[in-house]
TITI-492539 format. One record per residue: residue in three letters; x, y, z of N, C-alpha, C in turn. Coordinates in steps of 0.05 Angstrom, whole numbers, plus 5000, padded with zeros to 4 digits. Example, Ala and Ser with C-alpha at 12.3 -4.5 7.8 and 13.67 -1.06 7.14 Angstrom:
ALA526448865156524649105156526449345156/SER525749555142527349795143525850015157/
END
This chain:
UNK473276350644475676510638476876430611/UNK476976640590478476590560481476640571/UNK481676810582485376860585486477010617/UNK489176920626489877100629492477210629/UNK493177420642496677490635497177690664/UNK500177620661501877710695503478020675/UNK502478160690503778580686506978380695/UNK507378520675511578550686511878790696/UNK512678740721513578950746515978910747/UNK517979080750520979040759520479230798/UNK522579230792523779500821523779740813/UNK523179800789523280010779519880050769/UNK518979880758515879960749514779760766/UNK512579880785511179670798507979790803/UNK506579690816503679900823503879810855/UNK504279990869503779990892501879910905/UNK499080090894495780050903494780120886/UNK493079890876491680020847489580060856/UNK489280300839486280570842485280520822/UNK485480400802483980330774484980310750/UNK483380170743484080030718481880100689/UNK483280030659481980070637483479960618/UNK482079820594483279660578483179840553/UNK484579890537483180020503483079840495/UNK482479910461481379810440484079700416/UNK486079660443488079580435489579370452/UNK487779290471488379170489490979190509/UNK490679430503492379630520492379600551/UNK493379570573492679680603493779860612/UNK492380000625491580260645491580210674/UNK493580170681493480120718494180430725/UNK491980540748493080710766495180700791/UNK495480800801497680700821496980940847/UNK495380830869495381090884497681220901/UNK499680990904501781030921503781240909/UNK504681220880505481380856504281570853/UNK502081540852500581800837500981830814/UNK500981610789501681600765500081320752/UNK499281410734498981190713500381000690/UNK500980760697502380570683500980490661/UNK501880490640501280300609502980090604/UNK501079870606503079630594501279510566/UNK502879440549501779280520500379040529/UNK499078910508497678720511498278450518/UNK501578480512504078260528504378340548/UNK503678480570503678470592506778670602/UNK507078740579509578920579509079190586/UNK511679310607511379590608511279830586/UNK510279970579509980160555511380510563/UNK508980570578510680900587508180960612/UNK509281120626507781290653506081570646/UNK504181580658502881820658503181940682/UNK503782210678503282290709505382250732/UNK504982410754507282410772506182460804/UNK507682480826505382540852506482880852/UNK504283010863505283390859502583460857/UNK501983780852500483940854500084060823/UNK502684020808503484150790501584040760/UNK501784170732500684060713501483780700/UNK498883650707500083320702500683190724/UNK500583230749501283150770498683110785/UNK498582890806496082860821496882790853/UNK495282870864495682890898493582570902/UNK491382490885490582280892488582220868/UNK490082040852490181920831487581800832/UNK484681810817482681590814482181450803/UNK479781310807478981020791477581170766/UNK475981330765474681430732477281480713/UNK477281360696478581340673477881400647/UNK477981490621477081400594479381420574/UNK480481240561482181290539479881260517/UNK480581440504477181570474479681430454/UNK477681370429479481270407480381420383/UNK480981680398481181940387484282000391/UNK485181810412487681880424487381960446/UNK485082050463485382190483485282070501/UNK486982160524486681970551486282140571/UNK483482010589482182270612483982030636/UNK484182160658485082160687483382460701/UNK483082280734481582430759483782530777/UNK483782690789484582700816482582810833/UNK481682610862480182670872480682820895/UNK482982880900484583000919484583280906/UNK485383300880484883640875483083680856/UNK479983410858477683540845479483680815/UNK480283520798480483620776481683400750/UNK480383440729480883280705484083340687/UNK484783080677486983220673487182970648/UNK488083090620488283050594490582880584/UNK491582680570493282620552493982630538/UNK495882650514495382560484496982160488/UNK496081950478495881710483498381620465/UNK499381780438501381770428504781830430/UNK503982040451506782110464506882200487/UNK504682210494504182270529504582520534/UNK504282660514503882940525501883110540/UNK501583280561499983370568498183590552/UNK494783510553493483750539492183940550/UNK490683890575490684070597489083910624/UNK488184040631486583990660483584140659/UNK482884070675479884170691477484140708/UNK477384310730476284290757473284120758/UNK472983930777469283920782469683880802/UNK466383970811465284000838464183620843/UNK465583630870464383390880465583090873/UNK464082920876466082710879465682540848/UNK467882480831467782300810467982150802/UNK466381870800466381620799467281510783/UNK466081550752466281560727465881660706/UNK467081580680466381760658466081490634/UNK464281740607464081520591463681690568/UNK463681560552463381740511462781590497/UNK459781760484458181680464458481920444/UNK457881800418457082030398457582310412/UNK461082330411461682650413460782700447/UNK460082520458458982700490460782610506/UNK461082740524462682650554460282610573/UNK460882320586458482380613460082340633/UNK460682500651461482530677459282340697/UNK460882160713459382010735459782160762/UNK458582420753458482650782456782640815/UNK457782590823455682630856456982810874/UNK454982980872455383250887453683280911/UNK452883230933451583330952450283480957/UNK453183740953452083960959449784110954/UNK449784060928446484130906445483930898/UNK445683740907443583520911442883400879/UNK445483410861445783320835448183140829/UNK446683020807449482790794448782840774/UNK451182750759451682720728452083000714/UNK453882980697454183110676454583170650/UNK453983240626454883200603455683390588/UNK457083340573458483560546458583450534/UNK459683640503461983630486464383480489/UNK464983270475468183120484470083370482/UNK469983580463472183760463472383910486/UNK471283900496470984040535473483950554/UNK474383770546476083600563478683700555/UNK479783800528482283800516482983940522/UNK481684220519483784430521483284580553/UNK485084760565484684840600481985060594/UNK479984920615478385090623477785210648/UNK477185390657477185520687474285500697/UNK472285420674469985350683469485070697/UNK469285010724468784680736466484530727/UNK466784300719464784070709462684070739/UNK460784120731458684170749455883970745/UNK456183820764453583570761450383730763/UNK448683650740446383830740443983580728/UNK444483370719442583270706440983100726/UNK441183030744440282790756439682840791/UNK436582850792436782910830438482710844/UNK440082730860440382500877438682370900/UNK438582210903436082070917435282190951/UNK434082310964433982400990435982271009/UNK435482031009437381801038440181941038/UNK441881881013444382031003445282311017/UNK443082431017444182671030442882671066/UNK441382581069440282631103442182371120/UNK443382161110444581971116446881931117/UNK448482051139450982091135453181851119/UNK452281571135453581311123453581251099/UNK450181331090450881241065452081401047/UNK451581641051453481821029456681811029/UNK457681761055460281651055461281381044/UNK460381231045461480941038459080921007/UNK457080991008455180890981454981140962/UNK455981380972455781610951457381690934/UNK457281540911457581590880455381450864/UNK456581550846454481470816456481300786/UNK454981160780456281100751454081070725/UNK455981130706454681260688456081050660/UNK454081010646454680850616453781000590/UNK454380970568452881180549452381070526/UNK450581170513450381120487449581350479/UNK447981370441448981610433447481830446/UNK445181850453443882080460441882020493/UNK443281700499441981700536444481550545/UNK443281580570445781360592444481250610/UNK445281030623445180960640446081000670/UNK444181120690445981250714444781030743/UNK446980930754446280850778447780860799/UNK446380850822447481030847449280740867/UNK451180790877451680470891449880410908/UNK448980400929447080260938443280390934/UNK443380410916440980430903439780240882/UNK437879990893437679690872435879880849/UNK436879990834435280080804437180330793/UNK436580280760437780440740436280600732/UNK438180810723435281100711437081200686/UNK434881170665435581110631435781440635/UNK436881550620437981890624437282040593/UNK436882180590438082280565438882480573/UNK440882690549442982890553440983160564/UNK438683140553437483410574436483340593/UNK436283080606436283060631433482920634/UNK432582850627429682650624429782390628/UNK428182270652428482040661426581830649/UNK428481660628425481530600425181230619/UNK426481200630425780870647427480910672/UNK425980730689427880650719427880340711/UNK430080230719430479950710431179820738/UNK430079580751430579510780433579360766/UNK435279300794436579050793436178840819/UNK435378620800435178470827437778270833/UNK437378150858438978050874439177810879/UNK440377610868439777320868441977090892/UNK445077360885446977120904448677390923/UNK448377550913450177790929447577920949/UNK448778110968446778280978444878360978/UNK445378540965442678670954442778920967/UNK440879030968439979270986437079291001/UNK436979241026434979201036433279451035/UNK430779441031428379651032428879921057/UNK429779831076431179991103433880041106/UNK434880011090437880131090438180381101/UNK437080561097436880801106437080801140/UNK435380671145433580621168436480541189/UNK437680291178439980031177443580291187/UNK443580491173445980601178445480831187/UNK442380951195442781161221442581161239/UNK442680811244443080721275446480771286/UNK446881021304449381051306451380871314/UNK449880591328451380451351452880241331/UNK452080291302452180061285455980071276/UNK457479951285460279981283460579941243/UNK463179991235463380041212463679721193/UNK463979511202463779231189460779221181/UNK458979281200456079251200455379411170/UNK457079751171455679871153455579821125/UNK459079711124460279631088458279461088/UNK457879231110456178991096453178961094/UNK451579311096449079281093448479231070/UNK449379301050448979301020450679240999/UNK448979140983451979130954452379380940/UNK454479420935455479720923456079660900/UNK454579770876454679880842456580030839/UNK458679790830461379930827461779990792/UNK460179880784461179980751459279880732/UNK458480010715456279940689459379950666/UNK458079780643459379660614457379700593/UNK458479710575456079740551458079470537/UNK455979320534456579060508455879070482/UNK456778990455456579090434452979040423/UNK452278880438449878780435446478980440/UNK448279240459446579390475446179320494/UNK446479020513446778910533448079170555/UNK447779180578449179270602449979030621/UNK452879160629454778920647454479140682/UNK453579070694453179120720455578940744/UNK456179170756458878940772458379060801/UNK457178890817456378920852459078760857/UNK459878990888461778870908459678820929/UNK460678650939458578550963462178640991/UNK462578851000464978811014464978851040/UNK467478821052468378751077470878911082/UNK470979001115473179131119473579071148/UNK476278991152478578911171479679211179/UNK480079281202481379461204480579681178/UNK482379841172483679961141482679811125/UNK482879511122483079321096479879281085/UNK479879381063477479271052477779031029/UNK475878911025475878671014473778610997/UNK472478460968471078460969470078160949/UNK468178100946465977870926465878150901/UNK465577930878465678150856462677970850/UNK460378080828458577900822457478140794/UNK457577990770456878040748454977960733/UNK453278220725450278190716449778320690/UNK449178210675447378340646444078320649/UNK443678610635440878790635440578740601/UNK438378610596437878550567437278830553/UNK438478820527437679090508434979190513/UNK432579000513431279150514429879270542/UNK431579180564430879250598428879110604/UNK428278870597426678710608426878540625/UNK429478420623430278180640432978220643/UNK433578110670436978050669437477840682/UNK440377760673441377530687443877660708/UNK442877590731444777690760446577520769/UNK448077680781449577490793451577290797/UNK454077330773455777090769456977190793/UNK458876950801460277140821463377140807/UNK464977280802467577290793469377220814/UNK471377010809474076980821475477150835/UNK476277200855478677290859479677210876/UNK482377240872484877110898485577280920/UNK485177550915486377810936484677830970/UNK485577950975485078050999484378351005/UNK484478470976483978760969481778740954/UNK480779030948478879070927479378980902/UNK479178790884478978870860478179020844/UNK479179070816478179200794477579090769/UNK475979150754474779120729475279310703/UNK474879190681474479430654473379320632/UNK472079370613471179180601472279380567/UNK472979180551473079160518471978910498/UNK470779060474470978830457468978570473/UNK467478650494465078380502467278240515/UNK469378300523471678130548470678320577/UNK470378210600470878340619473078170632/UNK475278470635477578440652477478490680/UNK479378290694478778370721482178360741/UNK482178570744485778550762485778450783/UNK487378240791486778200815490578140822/UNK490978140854493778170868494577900869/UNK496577670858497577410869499177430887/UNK499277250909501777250926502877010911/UNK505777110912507376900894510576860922/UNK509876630932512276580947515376700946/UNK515876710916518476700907518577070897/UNK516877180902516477440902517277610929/UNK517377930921517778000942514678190951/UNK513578230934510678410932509378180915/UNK506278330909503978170905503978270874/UNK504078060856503678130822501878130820/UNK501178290801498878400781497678150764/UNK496078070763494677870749491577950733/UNK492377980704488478090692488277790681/UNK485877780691484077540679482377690654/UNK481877480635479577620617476877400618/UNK475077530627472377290622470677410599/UNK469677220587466577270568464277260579/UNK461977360582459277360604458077130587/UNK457576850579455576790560453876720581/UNK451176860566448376830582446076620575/UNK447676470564446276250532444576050557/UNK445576000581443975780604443075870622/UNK443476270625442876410647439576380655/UNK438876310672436276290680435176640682/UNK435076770672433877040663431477110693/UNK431177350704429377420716428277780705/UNK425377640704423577860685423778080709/UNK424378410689424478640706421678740712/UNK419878580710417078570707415178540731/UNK413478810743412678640767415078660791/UNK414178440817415678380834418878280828/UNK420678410835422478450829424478350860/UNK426578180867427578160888431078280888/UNK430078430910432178690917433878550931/UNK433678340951435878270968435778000962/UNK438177970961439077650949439777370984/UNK440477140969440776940989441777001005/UNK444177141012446177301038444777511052/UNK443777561062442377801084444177971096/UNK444078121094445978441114445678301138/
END
């Protein structure tokens, strides 16, 4: 860990349940708030800045605030609502609204390379993920819905009720003219480009977290299998990073759920530039009893996590910043036999 810093919350600015998080290129933070239905900005002092957003139906308003985020260094700031399936615009300078617009299906993430938008789309219904545009697609109101078309989704996903519920999304990383798309419990990456051409599958293997066993499928259409069993068949691919190096930052939850309460192990992995090897598996800190979140800038990965503080009356906001150095990582070649399920077993 290089740093970290405590969000100043009053009674008046606080995050109820955070739905996600994003750092800029200003070291800016981006906490969602699902209980609000609004997005909080605090400066790099840990200071409150200004709100996005409100709970409503209305323009600029969200019924259920998500975790895909992108502030572009254009000024623009994207927000989800997954509750009314629809994108909704910023300007980052005065918080004005620029417009909105609808997609089909469920949205994980987003990302921008050279002028493109990639939507981290999983749609079911037509048996597609991913999407891409024009960044100018996003700004102004369109009546046309962002529609996932590039990428089959995998068979299990759709004939498997569990997994498409708890493992069905996608995330998506980009560079200028491919991306990176991977499915949560699916151990491998599929190199993309914008017309939709699959130039590599990249495994990830599994060294201290879960993994995904070869029968997962098999594992959650056993009906009798209660829902602790199901979160904990697999590790879930909660987020890809691009490092300035061409490196990819890979972040598995290995989680757990109490009642309602989910919980989870964070574990952080880099995929070498040239997809040959990666080093798996740190496991990241945390103190909570909730999900954490992540964001990565500048080769820092941030990670939010909840303190209980005695002398408090709620749980503060705490971002850690770590550096990945891989300088002693014992590297495993993507070469060949490849191990999908790590030391912990489902």
């Amino acid at each position: 860990m290089v740093d970290s810093l405590m969000l100043e919350e009053t009674d008046a600015v606080f995050v109820g349940r955070t739905a996600g998080l994003t750092v800029d290129d200003r070291r800016r933070i981006l906490v969602a708030d699902a209980v609000a239905n609004t997005l909080l900005e605090f400066d790099s002092a840990g200071r409150f800045v200004r709100r996005y957003g409100a709970a409503g139906r209305g323009p600029g308003e969200f019924r259920g605030i998500g975790d895909a985020m992108l502030s572009r260094s254009d000024g623009v700031l994207t927000l989800t609502d997954v509750s009314l399936r629809r994108i909704t615009t910023f300007d980052r300078n005065d918080g004005r609204l620029l417009g909105t617009r609808a997609f089909v299906g469920k949205l994980g993430s987003l990302a921008a390379a050279d002028g493109r938008l990639w939507y981290g789309i999983f749609d079911p219904a037509n048996a597609r993920a991913i999407a891409v545009e024009h960044a100018a697609g996003l700004v102004a109101t369109d009546t046309t819905p962002v529609q996932a078309n590039l990428v089959a989704i995998p068979e299990a996903y759709l004939t498997v009720e569990p997994l498409n519920g708890i493992f069905g999304f996608a995330s998506v990383v980009a560079w200028a003219d491919t991306a990176f798309v991977g499915f949560a419990a699916s151990p491998f990456l599929l190199l993309v480009t914008a017309d939709g051409v699959i130039v590599d599958t990249v495994p990830l293997p599994a060294r201290a977290r879960r993994g995904v066993p070869a029968n997962l499928a098999a594992i959650l259409s056993d009906v009798s299998l209660p829902p602790t069993a199901m979160y904990r068949a697999a590790s879930g691919l909660m987020r890809l990073h691009r490092r300035s190096d061409g490196s990819v930052v890979t972040i598995h939850h290995d989680t757990e759920i109490a009642g309602r309460l989910l919980s989870a192990r964070v574990f952080a992995g880099v995929i070498s530039p040239d997809r040959s090897r990666a080093c798996m598996d740190a496991e990241i800190p945390v103190s909570s009893d909730v999900i954490p979140w992540t964001a990565m800038q500048d080769d820092l990965l941030f990670v939010l996590d909840h303190v209980v503080d005695d002398d408090a009356l709620r749980p503060r906001l705490m971002l850690r910043a770590y550096r990945l150095d891989t300088s002693e990582c014992s590297w495993t070649s993507l070469q060949g036999d490849v191990p999908l399920t790590g030391s912990e077993k489902p």
